[in-house]
C-alpha positions as protocol buffer text, in pm:
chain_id: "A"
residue {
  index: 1
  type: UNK
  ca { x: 0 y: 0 z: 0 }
}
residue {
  index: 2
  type: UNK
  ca { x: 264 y: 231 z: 82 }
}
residue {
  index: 3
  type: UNK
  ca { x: 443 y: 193 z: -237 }
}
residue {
  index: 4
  type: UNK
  ca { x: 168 y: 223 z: -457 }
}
residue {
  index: 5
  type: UNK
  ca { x: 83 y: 533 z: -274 }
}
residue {
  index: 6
  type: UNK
  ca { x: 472 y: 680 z: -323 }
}
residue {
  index: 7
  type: UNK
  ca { x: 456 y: 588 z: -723 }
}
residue {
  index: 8
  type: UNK
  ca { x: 167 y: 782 z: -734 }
}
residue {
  index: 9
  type: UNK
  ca { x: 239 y: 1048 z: -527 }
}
residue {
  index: 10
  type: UNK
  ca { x: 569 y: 1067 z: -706 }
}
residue {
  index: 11
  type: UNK
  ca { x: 410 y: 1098 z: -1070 }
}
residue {
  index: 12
  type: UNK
  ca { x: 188 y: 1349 z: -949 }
}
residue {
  index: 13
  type: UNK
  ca { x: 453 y: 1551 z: -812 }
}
residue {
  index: 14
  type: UNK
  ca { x: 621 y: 1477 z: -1120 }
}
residue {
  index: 15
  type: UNK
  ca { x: 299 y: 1637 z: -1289 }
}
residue {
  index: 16
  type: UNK
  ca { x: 190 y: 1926 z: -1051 }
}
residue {
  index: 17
  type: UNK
  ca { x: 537 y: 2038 z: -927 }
}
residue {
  index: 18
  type: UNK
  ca { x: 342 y: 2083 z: -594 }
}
residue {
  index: 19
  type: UNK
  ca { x: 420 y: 1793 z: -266 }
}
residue {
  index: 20
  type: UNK
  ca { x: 111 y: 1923 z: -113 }
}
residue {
  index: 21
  type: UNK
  ca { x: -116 y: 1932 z: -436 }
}
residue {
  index: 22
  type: UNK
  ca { x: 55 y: 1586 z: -538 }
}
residue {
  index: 23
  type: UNK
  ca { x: -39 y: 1422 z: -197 }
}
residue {
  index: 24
  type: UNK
  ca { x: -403 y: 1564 z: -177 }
}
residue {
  index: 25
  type: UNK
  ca { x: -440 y: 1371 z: -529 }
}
residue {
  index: 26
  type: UNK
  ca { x: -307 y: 1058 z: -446 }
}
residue {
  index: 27
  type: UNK
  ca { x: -528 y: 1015 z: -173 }
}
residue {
  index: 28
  type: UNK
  ca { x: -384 y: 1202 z: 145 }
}
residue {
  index: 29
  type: UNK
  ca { x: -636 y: 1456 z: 352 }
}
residue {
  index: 30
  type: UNK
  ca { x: -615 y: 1781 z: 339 }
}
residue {
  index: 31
  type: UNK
  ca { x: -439 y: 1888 z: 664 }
}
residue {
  index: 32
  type: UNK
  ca { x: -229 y: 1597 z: 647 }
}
residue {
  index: 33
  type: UNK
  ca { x: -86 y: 1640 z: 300 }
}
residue {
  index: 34
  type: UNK
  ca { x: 193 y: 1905 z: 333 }
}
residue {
  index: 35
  type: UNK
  ca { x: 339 y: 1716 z: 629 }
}
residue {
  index: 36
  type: UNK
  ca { x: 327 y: 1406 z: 428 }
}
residue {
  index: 37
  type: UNK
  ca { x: 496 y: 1568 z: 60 }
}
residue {
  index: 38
  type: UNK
  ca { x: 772 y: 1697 z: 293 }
}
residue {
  index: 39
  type: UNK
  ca { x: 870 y: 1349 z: 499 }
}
residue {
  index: 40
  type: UNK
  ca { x: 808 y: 1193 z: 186 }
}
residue {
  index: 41
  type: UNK
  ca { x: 1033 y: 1395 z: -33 }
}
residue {
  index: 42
  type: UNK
  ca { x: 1310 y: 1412 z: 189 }
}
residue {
  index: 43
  type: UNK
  ca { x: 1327 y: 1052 z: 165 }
}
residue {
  index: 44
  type: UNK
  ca { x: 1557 y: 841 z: -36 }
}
residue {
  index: 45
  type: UNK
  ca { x: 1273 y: 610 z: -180 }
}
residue {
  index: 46
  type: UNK
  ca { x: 1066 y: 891 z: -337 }
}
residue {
  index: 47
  type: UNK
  ca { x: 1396 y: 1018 z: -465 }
}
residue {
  index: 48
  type: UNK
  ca { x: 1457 y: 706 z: -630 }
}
residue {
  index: 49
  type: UNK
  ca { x: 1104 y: 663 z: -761 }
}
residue {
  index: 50
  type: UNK
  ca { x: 1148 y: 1034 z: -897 }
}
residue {
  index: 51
  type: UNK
  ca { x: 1480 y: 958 z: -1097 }
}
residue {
  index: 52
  type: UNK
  ca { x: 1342 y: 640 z: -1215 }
}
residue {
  index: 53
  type: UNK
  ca { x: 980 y: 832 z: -1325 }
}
residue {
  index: 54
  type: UNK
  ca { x: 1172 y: 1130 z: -1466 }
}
residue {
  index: 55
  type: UNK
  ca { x: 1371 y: 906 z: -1690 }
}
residue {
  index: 56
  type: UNK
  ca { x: 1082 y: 777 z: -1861 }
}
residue {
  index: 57
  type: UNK
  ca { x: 919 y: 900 z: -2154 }
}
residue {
  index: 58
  type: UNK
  ca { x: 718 y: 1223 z: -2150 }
}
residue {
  index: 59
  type: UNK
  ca { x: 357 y: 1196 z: -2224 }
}
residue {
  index: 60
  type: UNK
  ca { x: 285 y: 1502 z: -2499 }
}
residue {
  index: 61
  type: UNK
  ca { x: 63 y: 1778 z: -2430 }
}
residue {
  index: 62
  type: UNK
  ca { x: -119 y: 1679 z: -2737 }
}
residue {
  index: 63
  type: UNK
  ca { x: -180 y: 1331 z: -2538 }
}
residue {
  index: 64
  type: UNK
  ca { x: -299 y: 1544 z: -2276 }
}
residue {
  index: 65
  type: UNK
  ca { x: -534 y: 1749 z: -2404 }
}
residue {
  index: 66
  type: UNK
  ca { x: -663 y: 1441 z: -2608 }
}
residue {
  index: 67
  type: UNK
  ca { x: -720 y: 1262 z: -2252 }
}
residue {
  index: 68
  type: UNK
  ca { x: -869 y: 1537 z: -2080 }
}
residue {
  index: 69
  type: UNK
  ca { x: -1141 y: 1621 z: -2364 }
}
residue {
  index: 70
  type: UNK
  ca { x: -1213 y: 1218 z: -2387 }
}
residue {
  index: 71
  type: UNK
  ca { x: -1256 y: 1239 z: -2034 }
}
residue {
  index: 72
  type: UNK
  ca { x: -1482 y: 1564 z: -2031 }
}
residue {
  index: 73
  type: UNK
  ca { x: -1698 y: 1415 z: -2335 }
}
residue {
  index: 74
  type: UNK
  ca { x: -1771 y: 1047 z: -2179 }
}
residue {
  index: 75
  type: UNK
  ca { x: -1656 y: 1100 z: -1796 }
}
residue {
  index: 76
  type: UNK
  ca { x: -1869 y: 1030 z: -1543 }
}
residue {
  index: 77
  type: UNK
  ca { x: -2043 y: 1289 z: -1332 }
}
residue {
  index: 78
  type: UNK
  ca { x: -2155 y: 1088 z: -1007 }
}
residue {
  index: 79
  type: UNK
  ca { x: -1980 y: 1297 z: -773 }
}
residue {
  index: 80
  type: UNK
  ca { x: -2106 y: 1638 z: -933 }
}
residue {
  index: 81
  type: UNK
  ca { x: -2468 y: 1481 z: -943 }
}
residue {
  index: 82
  type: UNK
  ca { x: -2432 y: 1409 z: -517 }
}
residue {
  index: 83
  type: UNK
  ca { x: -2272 y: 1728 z: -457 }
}
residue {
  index: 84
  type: UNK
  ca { x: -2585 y: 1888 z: -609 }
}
residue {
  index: 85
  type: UNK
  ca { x: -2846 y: 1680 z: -481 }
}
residue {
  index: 86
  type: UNK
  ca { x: -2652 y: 1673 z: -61 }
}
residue {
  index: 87
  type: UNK
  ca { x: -2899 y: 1816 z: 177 }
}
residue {
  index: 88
  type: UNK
  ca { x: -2623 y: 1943 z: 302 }
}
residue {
  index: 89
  type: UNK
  ca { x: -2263 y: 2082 z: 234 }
}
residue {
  index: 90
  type: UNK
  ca { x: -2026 y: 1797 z: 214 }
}
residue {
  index: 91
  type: UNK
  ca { x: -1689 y: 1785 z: 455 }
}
residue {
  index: 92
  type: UNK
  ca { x: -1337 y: 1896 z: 322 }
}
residue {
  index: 93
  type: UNK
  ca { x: -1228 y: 1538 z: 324 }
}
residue {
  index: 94
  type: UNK
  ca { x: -1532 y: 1436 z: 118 }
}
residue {
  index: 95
  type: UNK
  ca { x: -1502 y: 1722 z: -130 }
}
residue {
  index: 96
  type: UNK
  ca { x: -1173 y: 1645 z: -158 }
}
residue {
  index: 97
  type: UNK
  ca { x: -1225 y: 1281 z: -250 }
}
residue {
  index: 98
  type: UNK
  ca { x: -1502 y: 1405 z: -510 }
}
residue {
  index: 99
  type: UNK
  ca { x: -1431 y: 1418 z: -929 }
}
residue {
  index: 100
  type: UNK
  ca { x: -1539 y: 1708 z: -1052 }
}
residue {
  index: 101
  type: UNK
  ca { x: -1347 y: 1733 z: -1319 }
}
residue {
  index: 102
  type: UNK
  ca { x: -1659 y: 1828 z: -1519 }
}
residue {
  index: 103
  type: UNK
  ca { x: -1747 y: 2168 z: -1311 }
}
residue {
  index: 104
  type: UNK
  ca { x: -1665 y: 2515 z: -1482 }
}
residue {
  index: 105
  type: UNK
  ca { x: -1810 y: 2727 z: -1223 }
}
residue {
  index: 106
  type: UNK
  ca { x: -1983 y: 2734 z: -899 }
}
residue {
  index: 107
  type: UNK
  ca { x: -2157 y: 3010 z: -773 }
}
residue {
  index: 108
  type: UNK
  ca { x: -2397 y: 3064 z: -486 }
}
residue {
  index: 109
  type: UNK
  ca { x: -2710 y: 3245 z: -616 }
}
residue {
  index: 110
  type: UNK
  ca { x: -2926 y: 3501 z: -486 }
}
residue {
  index: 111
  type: UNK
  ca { x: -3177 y: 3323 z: -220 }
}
residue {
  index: 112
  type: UNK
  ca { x: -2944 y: 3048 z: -84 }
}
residue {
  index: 113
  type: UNK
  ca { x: -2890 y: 2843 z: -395 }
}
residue {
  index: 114
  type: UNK
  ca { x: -2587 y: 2673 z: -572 }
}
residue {
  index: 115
  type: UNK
  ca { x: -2541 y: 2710 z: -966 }
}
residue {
  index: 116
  type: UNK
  ca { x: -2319 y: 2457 z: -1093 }
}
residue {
  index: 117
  type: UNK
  ca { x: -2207 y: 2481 z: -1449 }
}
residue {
  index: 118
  type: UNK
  ca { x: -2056 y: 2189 z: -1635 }
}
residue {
  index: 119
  type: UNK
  ca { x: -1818 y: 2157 z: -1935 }
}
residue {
  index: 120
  type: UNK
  ca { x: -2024 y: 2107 z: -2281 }
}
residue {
  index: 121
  type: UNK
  ca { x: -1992 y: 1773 z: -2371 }
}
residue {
  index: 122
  type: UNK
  ca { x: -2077 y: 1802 z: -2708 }
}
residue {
  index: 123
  type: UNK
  ca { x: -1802 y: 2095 z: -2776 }
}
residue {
  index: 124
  type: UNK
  ca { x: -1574 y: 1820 z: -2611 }
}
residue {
  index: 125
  type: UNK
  ca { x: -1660 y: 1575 z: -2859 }
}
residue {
  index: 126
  type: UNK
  ca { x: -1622 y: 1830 z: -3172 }
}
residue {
  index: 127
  type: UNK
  ca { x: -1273 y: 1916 z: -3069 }
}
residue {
  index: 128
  type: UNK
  ca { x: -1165 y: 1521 z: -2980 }
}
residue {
  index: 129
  type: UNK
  ca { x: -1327 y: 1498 z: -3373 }
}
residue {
  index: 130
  type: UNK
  ca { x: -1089 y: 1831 z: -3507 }
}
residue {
  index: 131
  type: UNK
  ca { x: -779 y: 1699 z: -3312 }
}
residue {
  index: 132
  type: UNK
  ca { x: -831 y: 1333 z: -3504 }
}
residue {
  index: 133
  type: UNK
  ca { x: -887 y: 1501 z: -3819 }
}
residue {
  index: 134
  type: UNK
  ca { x: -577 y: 1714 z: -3749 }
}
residue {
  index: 135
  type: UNK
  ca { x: -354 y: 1383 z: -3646 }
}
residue {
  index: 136
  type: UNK
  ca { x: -448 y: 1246 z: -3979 }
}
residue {
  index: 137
  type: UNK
  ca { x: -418 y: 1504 z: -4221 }
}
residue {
  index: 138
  type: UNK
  ca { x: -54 y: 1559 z: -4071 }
}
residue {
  index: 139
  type: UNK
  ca { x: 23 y: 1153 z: -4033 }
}
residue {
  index: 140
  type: UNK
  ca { x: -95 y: 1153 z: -4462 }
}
residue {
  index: 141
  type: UNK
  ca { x: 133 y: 1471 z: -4506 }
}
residue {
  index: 142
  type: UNK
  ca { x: 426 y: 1285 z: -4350 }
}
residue {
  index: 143
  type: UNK
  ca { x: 360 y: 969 z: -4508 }
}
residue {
  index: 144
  type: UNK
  ca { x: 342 y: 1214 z: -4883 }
}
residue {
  index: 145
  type: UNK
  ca { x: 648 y: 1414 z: -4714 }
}
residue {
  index: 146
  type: UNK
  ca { x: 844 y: 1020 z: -4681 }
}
residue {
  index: 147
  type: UNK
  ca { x: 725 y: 935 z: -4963 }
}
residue {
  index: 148
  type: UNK
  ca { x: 910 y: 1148 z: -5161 }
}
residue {
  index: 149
  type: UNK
  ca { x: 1200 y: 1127 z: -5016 }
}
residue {
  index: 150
  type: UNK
  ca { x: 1214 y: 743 z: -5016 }
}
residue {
  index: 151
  type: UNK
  ca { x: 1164 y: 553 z: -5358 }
}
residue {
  index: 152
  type: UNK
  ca { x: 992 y: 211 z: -5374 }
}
residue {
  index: 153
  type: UNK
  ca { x: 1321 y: 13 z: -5426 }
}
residue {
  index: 154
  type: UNK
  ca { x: 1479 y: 116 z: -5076 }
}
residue {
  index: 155
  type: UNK
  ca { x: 1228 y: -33 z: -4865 }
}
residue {
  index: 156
  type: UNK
  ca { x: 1286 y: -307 z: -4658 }
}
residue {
  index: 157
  type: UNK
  ca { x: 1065 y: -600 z: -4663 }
}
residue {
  index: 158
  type: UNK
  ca { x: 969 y: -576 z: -4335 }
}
residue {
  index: 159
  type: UNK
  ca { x: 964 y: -171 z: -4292 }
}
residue {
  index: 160
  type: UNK
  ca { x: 570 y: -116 z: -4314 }
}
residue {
  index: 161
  type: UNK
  ca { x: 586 y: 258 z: -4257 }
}
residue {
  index: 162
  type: UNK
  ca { x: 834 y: 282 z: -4557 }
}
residue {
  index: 163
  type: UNK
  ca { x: 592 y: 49 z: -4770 }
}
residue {
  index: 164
  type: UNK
  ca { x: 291 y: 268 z: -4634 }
}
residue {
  index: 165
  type: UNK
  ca { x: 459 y: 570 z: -4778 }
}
residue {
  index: 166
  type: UNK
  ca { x: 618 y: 429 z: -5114 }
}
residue {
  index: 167
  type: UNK
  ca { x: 206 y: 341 z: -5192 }
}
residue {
  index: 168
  type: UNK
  ca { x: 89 y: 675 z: -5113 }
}
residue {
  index: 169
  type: UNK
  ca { x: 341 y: 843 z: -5324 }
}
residue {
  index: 170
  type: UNK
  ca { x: 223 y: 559 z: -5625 }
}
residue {
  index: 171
  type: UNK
  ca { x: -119 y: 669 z: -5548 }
}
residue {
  index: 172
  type: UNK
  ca { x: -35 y: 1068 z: -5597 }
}
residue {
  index: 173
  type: UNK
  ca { x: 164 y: 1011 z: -5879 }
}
C-alpha cells in the first residue's frame, strides 16, 4: 500500500510540481498532506522513484489534451450529481475525495442556492473529432512528405511505414 501510494504520489509531483497538491491527489487529507509531501520527499525512496519516473518518456501535451477532452466528453459525473443533490454541504475530506473534473463554475445564487455549471460535452466531442482530423491530415502529409523522399526500391521488406509511404506516393503520382 505504501508503495503504490509513493509511485503515485511521485508521478503526481512529477505532474503538478506541488508535494502538497501531489499528496491531496493521491489520496492524502487535506491537513495531512503538506506534512506528508515533505517526509516523503526528503526521503531516499521517493527520490529514487522520482529519478526512475523522470527518466521515462514524457507523455505530450497533445496526449494530454486528447485525454482530458475524452474524459470531459464520456466522464462520469456521479460525484457532481451528489454534490448537487446533498442536503447538506459535504466535509473537506469528502469534497476532496469528489471528481469534478466536469465543473466550470460554482456560484452561490441570490436566495441560498448553488449554480453549478458543467463543461459542454458536445463541444468536447467536436474538438476530440478536429484533433483526429488534425492527427491524420498531418500523419498523410508525413507519409506524402516520406514518400518522396524514399523511392519504392529502398524499402525493406519488413519496414511497413516505408511500404505505407512508397504506396501513397504511387497513389499521388
Amino acid at each position: 500500500m505504501q508503495r503504490a501510494l509513493t509511485e503515485r504520489f511521485c508521478g503526481l509531483y512529477l505532474l503538478f510540481g506541488n508535494g502538497e497538491e501531489a499528496a491531496i491527489h493521491a489520496g492524502v487529507p487535506p491537513e495531512q498532506a503538506f506534512d506528508f509531501a515533505n517526509r516523503l520527499l526528503h526521503s531516499s525512496n521517493c527520490r529514487k522513484v522520482l529519478r526512475r519516473l523522470s527518466a521515462a518518456p514524457v507523455i505530450s501535451v497533445h496526449t494530454l489534451v486528447m485525454n482530458g477532452l475524452a474524459r470531459l466528453a464520456f466522464g462520469r459525473t456521479n460525484d457532481i450529481a451528489r454534490l448537487v443533490f446533498a442536503d447538506a454541504m459535504p466535509s473537506e475530506d469528502t469534497l476532496a475525495q469528489m471528481d469534478l473534473f466536469h465543473v466550470s463554475e460554482i456560484k452561490r445564487v441570490k436566495g441560498g442556492g448553488v449554480e453549478v455549471k458543467l463543461f459542454d460535452r458536445q463541444k468536447a466531442l467536436e474538438r476530440l473529432l478536429e484533433c483526429a482530423n488534425a492527427v491524420d491530415s498531418a500523419d498523410s502529409a508525413n507519409a506524402l512528405l516520406a514518400a518522396f523522399a524514399t523511392p519504392k526500391e529502398a524499402c525493406d521488406d519488413d519496414d511497413q511505414s516505408c511500404a505505407d509511404a512508397a504506396a501513397v506516393f504511387s497513389e499521388a503520382m
